[in-house]
N, C-alpha and C positions, 0 to 999 in steps of 0.2 A: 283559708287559714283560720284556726281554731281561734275566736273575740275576734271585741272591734280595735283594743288595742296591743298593740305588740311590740316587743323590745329587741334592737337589733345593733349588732357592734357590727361597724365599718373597720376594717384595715387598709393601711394602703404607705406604699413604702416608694418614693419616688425614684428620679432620674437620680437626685444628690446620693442619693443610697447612705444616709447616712443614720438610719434609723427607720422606726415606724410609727406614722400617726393610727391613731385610734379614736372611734366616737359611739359614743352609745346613744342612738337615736332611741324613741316611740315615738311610730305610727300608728295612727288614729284613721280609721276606713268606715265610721259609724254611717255617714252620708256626705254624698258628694267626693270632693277630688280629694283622695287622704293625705291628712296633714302632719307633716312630719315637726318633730321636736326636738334639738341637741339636749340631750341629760348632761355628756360630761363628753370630756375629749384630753387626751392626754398624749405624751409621746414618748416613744422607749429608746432610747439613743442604743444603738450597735455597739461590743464591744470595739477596744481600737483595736486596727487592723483589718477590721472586717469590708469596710468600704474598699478595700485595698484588691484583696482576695473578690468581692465582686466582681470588681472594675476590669480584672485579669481574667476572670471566667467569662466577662460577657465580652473581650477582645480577643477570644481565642484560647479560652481554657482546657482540661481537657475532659471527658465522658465522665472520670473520677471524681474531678471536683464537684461539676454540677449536680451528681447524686448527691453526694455528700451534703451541699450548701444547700440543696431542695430541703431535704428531710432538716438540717441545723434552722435555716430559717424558717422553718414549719412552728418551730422550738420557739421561737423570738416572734414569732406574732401571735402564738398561742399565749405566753408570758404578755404579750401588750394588751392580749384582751381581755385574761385576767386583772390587769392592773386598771384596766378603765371603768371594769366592772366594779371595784372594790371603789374608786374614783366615786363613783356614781351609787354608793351605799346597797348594791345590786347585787346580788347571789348568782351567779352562772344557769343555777337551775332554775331561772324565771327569766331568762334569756335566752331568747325562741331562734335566732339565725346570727350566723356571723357570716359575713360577706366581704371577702378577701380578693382583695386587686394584685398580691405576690409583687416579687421583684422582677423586673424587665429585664431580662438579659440580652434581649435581639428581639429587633421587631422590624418587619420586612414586609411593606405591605403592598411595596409595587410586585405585578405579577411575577415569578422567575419559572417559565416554559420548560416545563419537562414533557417531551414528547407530545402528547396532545390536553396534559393537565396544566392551566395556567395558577400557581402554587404561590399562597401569598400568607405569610407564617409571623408567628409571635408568639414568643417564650416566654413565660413568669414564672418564676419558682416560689416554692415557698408551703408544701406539701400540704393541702387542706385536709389529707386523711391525719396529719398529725397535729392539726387544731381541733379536728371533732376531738380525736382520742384525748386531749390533753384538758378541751374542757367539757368534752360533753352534750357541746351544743353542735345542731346539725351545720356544716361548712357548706357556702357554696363560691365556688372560684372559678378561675379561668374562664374570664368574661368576654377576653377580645375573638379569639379564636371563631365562635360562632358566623360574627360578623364580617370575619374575612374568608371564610368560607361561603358566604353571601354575596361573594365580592366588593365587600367594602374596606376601609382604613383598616377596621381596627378601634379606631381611635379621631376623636374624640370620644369620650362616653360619657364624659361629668353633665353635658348640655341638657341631660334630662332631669337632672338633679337640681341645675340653675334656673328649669322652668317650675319645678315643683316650687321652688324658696324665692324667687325674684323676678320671677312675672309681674310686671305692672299692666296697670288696665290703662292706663293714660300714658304715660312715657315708656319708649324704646328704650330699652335699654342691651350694652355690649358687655356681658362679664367677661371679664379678662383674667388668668389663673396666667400667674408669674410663678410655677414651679420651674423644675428642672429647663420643661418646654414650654413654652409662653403657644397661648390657645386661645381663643374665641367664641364666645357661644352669642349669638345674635339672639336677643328677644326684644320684635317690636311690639307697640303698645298693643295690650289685648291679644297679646298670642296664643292661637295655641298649637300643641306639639307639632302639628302641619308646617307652622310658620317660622318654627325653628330654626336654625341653622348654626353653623360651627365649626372650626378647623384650628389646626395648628398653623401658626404664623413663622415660627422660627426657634429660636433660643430663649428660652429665657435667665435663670441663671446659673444655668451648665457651665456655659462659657466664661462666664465669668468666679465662678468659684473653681474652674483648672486651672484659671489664668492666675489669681491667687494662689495658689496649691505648687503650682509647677515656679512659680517666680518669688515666691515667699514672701511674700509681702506684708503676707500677717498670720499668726501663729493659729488664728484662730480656725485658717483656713477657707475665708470667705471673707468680703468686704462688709463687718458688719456698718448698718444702717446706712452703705453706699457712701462715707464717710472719705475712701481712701480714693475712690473716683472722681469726687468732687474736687480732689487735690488735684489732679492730672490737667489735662487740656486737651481737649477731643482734634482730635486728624483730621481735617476737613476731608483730604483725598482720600485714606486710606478709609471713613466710613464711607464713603462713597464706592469706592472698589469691594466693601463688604455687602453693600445693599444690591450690587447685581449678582448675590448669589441664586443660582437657579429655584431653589427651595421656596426662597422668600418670594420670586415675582412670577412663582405658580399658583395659577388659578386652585381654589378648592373644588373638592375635596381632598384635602391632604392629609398630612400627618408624619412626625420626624421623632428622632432619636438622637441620641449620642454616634448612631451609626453614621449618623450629619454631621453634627454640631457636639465635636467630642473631644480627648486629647490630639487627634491628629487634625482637626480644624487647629486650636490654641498653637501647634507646635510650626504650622506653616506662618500664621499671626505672628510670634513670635520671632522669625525669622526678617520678617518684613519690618518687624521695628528695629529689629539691630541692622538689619540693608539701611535704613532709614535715620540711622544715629537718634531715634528713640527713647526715652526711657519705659519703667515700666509702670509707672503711675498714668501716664501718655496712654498709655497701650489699656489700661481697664478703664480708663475712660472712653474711651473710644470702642471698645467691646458695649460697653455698660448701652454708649448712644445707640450702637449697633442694634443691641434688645428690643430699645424703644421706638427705635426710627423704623426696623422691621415690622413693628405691629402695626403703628402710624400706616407704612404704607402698603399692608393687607387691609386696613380697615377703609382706607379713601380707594384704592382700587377696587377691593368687591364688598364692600357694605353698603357705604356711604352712598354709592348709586344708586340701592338698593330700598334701603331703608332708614328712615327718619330718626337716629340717634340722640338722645336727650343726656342719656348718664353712660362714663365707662365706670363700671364698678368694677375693683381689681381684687384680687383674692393671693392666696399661695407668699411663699418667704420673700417676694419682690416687693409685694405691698408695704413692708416694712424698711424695703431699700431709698430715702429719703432724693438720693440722686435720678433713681427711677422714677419715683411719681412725681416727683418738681419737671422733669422734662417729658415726659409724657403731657401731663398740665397746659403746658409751654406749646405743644406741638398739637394738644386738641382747645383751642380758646371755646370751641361752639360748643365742646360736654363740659357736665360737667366729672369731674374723675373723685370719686371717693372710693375706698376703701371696703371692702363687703361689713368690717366690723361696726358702721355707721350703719347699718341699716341691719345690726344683730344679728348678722352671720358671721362666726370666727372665720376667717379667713384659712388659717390656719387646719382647720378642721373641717373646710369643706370637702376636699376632695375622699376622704376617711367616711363622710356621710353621704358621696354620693355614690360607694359601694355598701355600705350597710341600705341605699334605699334598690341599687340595683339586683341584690340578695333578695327585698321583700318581694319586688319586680317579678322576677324569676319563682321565689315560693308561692305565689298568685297566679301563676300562668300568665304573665303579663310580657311583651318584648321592653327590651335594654338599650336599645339602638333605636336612631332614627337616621333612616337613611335619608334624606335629605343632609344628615350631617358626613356621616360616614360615606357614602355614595353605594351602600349595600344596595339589593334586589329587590329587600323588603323589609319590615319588620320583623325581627325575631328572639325570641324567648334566649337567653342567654345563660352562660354557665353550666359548670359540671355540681352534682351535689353528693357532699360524701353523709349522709346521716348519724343524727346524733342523737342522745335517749328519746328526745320530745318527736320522731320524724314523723311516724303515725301519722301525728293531730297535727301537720305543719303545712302538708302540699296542700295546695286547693282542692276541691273535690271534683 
């Protein structure tokens, strides 16, 4: 890639589908391992309704919609990367790559046997040909697919991102990314990409913002700052009947969805608190434990044996959930649990930057994946790329 610094917007639109983060990184590749830097990072909130209209295409839409909502969401991340450019005093035409994670619609990463092809699939939408066109900068998207044609997840992918920005030389450390799906990325002391590892744990707060959504509890549609779980009083049995869900006390590599942990989990939950003469403040506290006590016990069943833990650093909208990192706290005394934003990583903005760095990955000739995370074949160069004015002077040579 043409210099030693280069300018790169991240998008990335989660499980909550309620919008899209945006980050305008420069990396810097002068010498040594290149070092990336947040310029700005912003978020474009979805019109209403639109979360709605996802949520119904990725349960069973039909051929219509999802054309439709590919090319409309093309439209809405091409608008967030504008807005974080301008955010960031940045001109589009000195804006060398956007690197787009789209929307999940289905992601399916156990194998499903067709005749003698074992077929392991993941859908994003969110048309990268109509972010080049709209700003001009060249796109590169559809990052999983690679990797599970590798025979791996899918997913994890941020782990490579988490080693680039918070690799310590002396302490282990577990980032933890409390988005939709609560995830894991293992970095001990002095790691490098070999000694990685990472997986998805379970829920993070999917289930608990359906569980708000479908019970009403607050208009706002989500328990801000874990305030309304606090009120409740956790289930001793019933989180215990949630924690032997098959998901959660599978060995890695994994990796889950709302195809898991979605409206039809929340709606059987729900059933079992009204069986249970319940209320619903009971019931998201008990979700909320769920979150926490699943990571807890991926992390004491295959880290902790593993590898010498010092800090959980937490990232994603949980980090800010007060009920979540009080009882995580509680449930790890030997780390210590801080937040990514104490150690200068927005939290919020991580996962936005570690598709603007899997963009530069991919325009380098560099692989995206580690398959000790994902359980792929091998490393491999990821992404589709749609070109944009600058493409010439972009690829590597």
């Amino acid at each position: 890639m043409a210099g030693d610094r280069v300018k790169v917007i991240g998008l990335m639109s989660g499980t909550s589908a309620d919008g899209v983060d945006a980050a305008l990184v420069e990396i810097e590749s002068k010498a040594g391992r290149p070092a990336l830097r947040l310029v700005a990072w912003d978020t474009l909130a979805f019109p209403a309704g639109l979360r709605e209209r996802i949520l119904a295409v990725a349960s069973g839409g039909t051929s219509e919609d999802v054309c439709h909502l590919d090319a409309y969401l093309g439209e809405l991340f091409a608008e967030a990367a504008r807005r974080v450019a301008q955010r960031a005093g940045v001109g589009l035409g000195d804006v060398d790559l956007i690197g787009s994670h789209g929307q999940t619609i289905h992601h399916l990463p156990a194998p499903r046997q067709e005749g003698a092809h074992a077929v392991r699939s993941s859908l994003q939408i969110g048309e990268p040909a109509v972010i080049a066109e709209r700003t001009g900068v060249t796109a590169i998207a559809d990052f999983r697919p690679r990797d599970l044609a590798a025979g791996g997840e899918g997913a994890p992918l941020t782990p490579i991102v988490h080693f680039a920005l918070l690799a310590h030389p002396d302490r282990g450390r577990v980032i933890l990314n409390l988005g939709g799906i609560a995830n894991v990325t293992v970095l001990p002391a002095g790691a490098d990409t070999s000694s990685v590892t990472g997986f998805d744990t379970g829920p993070g707060n999917v289930l608990l913002d359906e569980f708000v959504r479908a019970t009403g509890l607050s208009a706002l549609g989500y328990d801000e700052d874990g305030r309304l779980a606090a009120a409740g009083q956790v289930q001793p049995d019933l989180l215990q009947d949630l924690l032997k869900d098959p998901f959660v006390r599978r060995a890695p590599p994994k990796s889950t969805g709302r195809e898991i942990f979605g409206p039809a989990f929340v709606e059987r939950f729900r059933a079992q608190l009204r069986a249970a003469g319940l209320g619903d403040l009971d019931g998201l506290a008990t979700l909320a434990a769920f979150t926490v006590d699943a990571v807890v016990q991926n992390l004491r069943d295959f880290v902790f044996p593993k590898t010498e833990v010092h800090e959980v650093v937490v990232t994603g909208g949980g980090a800010s959930n007060t009920f979540l990192m009080h009882r995580l706290a509680e449930s790890l005394p030997e780390c210590l649990v801080i937040p990514s934003d104490a150690l200068g990583v927005p939290g919020r903005a991580l996962e936005a930057m570690a598709f603007a760095w899997l963009a530069y990955l991919t325009a380098t000739g560099q692989p995206g994946n580690l398959p000790a995370v994902t359980g792929a074949r091998g490393a491999r160069v990821l992404g589709c790329i749609v070109p944009g004015k600058g493409f010439r002077g972009i690829l590597a040579p």
